[in-house]
Each structure stands twice: as structure tokens, then as C-alpha cells.
PLY file of the C-alpha trace (Angstrom):
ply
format ascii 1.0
element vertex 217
property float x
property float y
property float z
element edge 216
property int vertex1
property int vertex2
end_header
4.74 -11.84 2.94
7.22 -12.95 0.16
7.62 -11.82 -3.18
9.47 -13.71 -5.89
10.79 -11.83 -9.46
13.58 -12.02 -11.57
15.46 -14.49 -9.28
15.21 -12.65 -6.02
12.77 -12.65 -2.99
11.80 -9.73 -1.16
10.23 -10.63 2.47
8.44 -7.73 3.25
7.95 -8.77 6.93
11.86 -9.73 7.55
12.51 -6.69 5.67
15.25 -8.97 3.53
15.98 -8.72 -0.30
17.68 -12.26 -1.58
19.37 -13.02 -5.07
18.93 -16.64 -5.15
20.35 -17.62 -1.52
22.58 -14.40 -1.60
21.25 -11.58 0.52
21.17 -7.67 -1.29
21.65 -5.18 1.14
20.33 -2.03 0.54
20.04 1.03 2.79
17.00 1.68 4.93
15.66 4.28 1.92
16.33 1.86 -0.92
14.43 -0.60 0.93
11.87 1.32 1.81
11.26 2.73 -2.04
11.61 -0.65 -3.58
8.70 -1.82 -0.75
6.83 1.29 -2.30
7.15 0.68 -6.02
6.08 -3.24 -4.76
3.28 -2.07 -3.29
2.47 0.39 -6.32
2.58 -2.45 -8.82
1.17 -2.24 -11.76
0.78 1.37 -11.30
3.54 3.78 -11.93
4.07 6.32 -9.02
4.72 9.82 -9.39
8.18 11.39 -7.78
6.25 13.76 -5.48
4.52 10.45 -4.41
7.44 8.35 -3.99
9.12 11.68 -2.01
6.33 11.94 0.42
6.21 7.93 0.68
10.28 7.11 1.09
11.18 10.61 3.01
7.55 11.44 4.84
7.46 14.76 6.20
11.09 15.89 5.22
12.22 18.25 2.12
14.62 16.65 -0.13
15.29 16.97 -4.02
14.47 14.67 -7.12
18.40 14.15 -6.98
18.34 12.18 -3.64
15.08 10.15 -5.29
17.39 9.29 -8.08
20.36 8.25 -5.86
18.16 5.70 -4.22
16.61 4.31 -7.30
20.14 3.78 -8.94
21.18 2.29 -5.65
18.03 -0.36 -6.33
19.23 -0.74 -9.73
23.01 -0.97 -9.56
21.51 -3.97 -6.98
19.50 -5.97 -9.39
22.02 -5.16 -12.24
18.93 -3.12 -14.01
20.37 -0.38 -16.49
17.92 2.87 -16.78
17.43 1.86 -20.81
16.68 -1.70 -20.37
15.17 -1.55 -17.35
13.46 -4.91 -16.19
12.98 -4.52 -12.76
12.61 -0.68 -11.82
10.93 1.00 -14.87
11.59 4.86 -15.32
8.34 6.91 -16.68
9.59 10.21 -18.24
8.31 12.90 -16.89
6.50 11.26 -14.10
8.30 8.86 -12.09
8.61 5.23 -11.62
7.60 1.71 -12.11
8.12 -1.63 -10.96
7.98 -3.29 -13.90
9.05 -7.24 -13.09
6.28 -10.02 -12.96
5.81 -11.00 -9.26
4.97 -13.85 -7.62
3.10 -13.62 -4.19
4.11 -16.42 -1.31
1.45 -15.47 1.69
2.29 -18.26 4.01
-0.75 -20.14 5.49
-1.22 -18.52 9.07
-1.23 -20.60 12.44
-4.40 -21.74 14.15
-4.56 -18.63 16.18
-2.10 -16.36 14.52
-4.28 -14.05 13.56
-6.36 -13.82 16.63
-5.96 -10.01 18.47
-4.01 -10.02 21.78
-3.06 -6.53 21.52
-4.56 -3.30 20.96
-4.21 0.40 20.16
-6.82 2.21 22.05
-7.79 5.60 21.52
-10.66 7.73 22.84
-13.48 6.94 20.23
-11.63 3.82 18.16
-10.13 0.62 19.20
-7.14 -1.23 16.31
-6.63 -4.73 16.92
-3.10 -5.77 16.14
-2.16 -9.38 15.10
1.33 -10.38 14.16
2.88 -8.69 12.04
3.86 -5.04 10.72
1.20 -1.92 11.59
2.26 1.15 10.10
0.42 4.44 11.51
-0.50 7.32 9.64
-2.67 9.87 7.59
-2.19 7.86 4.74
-6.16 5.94 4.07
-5.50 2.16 4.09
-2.83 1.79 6.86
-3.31 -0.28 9.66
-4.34 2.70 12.36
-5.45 5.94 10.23
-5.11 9.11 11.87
-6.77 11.79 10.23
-5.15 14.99 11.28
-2.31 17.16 8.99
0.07 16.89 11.95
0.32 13.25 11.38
2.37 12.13 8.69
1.43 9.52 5.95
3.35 7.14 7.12
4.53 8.23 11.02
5.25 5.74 12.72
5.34 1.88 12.86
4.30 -1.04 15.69
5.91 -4.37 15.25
4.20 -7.69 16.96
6.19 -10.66 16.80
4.27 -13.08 19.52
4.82 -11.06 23.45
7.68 -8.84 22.04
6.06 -5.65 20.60
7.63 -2.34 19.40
7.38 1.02 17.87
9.36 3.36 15.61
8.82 6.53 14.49
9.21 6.81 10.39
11.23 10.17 10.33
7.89 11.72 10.82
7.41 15.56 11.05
5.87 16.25 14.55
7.24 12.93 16.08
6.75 9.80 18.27
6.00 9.92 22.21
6.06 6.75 24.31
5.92 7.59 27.85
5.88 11.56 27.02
9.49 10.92 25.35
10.00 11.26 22.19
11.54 8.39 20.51
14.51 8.15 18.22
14.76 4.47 18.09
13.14 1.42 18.43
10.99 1.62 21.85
9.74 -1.47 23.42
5.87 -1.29 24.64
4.24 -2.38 27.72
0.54 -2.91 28.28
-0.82 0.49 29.35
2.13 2.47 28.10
0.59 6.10 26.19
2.21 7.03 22.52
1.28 10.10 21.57
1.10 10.54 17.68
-0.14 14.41 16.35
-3.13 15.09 18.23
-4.05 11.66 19.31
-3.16 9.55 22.37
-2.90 5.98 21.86
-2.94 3.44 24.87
-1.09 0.00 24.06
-3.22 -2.56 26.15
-1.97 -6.57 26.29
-4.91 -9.40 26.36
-5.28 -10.23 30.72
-4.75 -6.75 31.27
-7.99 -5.54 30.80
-9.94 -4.75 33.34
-12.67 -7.18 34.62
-16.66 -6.74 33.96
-18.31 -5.11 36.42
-21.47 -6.40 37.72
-24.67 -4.92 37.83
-26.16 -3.52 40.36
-29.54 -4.75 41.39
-31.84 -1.77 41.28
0 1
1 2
2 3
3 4
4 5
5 6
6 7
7 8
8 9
9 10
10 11
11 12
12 13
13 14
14 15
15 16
16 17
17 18
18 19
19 20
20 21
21 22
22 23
23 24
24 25
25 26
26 27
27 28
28 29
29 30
30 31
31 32
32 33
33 34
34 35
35 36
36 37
37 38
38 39
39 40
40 41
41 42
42 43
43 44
44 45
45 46
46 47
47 48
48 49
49 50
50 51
51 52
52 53
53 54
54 55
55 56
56 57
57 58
58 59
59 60
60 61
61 62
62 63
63 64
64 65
65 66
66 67
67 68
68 69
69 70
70 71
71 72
72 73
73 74
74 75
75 76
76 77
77 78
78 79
79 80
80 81
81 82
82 83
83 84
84 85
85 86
86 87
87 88
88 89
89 90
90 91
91 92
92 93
93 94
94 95
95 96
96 97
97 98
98 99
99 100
100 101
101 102
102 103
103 104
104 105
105 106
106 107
107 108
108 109
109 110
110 111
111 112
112 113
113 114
114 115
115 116
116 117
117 118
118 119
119 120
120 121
121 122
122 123
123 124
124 125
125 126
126 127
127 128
128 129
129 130
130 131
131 132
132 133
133 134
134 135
135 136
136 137
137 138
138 139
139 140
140 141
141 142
142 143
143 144
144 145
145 146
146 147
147 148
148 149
149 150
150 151
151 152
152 153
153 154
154 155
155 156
156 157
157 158
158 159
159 160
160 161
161 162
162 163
163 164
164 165
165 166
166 167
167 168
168 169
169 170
170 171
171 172
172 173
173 174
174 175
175 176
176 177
177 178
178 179
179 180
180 181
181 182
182 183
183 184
184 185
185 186
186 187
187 188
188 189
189 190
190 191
191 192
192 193
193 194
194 195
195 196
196 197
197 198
198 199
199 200
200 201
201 202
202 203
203 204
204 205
205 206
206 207
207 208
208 209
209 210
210 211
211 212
212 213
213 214
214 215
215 216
């Protein structure tokens, strides 16, 4: 999905801020907040929200929240008292204040079919394309309802046969294979990540096992 405001696009999927053609780079937690204050829009978000959102699971002070919104800013050119783009609410948190335009590009014949799934012992997730973040949070793509899974803990990427996983700086962590995983970790049909208290089996379309017949009583 792209968004288009004040002269820039922000691909959400690509994970890529532009300035006309001009690419922004921003580090992983600016990116990540702007995505939240996107997401947030119109509403404004409180800073013990945008904490738990940008730095799930790990302690840090309103001064590192700051940090990252003025890196945001000093990106856009936005100054704190005319603020177009990132909007501060005083004694609550922060806005994104800019008019958006939404460019959801018309899928594929077939591009949103399911050829891959998360599998767990009572639920099954499809997974098309795309970005599937897992978590506590309600809304995400696989919900995990336990406290020892963060809001946001960990995230699957399918982009056609290649599919991956990364854990979001989550509290407890990310298992693939009974490892815990500090990077991005490639998945293979039948491979077991183990998120809180849940195990997760990764299965591919062909992999699954045949229907069994019958038989004749």
C-alpha cells in the first residue's frame, strides 16, 4: 500500500519513504513510528501508546520518543510550532496531521488466493502476499491472546515462494526450529515457531497431506 502527502510517498509494504523521486531514509524506529502515527490517522496517539507500539516490550523514556519524532521531522522539514506533517498534542502525544492520499494497487488474478498457512492447535491463518504482523495486539493478522506475547512480536513476510519471519524486539522472543531468532529467518513448509505459549506450524500449499478414504463399514 502507498500513501501520498505533502509531496512524499510512503510504501508501507517496501517499507520506503520518497520526497518526490528522492528516497528519506530514516532509521528502523522512525519508520516504524511514522507507520504508527499513519495508521493512527485522524486520531492522535498517546506517548505510552506510541512507546508500547515503536519499542514493544522494552522500557525506554519519553526522551528516546522525542528523538525519533524530531528525527521524522528534521526529515520532512516539519518544525514542532508549525507542524504540518507530525502534529504534537500537549500533554498527550502525537498526530499525523497531513491529508493523505491512499494508492491500494489493484491485486493479480490470484494474488490474494492462500498458499500458505500458520497452523496452530485450535486456529488455522491464511497468509496471502504481503506483510502479517503477530501479536496480542486485536486486529493483527494472527492474534495471540496471551500476556507473554507482545503487541506486536513478531512479523511473517510472503513475497510469492520466498517467505520469512522476524521477531519485533519482542519480550519473550521468536523460535523457529527451537532457536531463537535474531534476524530474519527463512521458513520452510512444516518448520515450528514458537511465539509465548503457542506453537505455530508454517505449512506450504502441496504439502498437505492427502484425504484419507473411508473405510467401508
Amino acid at each position: 500500500m502507498k500513501l501520498h502527502f505533502s509531496g512524499c510517498t510512503l510504501d508501507l509494504d517496501a517499507r520506503r519513504l520518497l520526497r518526490g523521486t528522492r528516497e528519506i531514509r530514516l532509521s528502523p524506529k522512525a519508520f516504524e513510528l511514522l507507520k504508527v502515527l499513519v495508521e493512527g490517522r485522524p486520531s492522535a496517539l498517546t506517548k505510552a501508546e506510541m512507546l508500547e507500539r515503536v519499542w514493544p516490550g522494552v522500557f525506554v523514556t519519553d526522551a528516546s520518543l522525542a528523538r525519533v519524532v524530531t528525527e521524522v521531522r528534521q526529515a520532512f522539514g516539519d518544525r514542532p510550532r508549525e507542524a504540518h506533517i507530525i502534529r504534537t498534542v500537549h500533554g498527550y502525544g502525537y498526530a499525523f496531521a497531513a491529508e493523505v492520499e491512499v494508492d491500494v494497487p489493484t491485486p493479480r488474478t490470484g494474488a490474494l488466493e492462500r498458499s500458505c498457512w500458520l497452523v496452530t492447535a485450535d486456529r488455522t491463518f491464511g497468509l496471502a502476499d504481503g506483510d502479517h504482523i503477530v501479536g496480542r495486539e486485536p486486529g493483527v493478522s494472527v492474534w495471540l491472546d496471551s500476556p507473554k506475547v507482545s503487541r506486536h512480536h513478531a512479523r511473517v513476510v510472503v513475497s510469492g515462494s520466498s517467505v520469512t519471519v522476524e521477531d519485533l524486539s519482542s519480550t519473550n522472543g521468536t523460535f523457529v526450529r527451537d532457536e531463537r531468532i535474531a534476524s530474519l529467518a527463512a521458513l520452510e513448509s512444516g518448520d515450528k515457531i514458537k511465539i509465548g505459549p503457542f506453537t505455530l506450524t508454517f505449512l506450504v500449499a502441496g504439502s498437505l497431506a492427502a484425504t484419507e478414504p473411508e473405510t467401508a463399514r
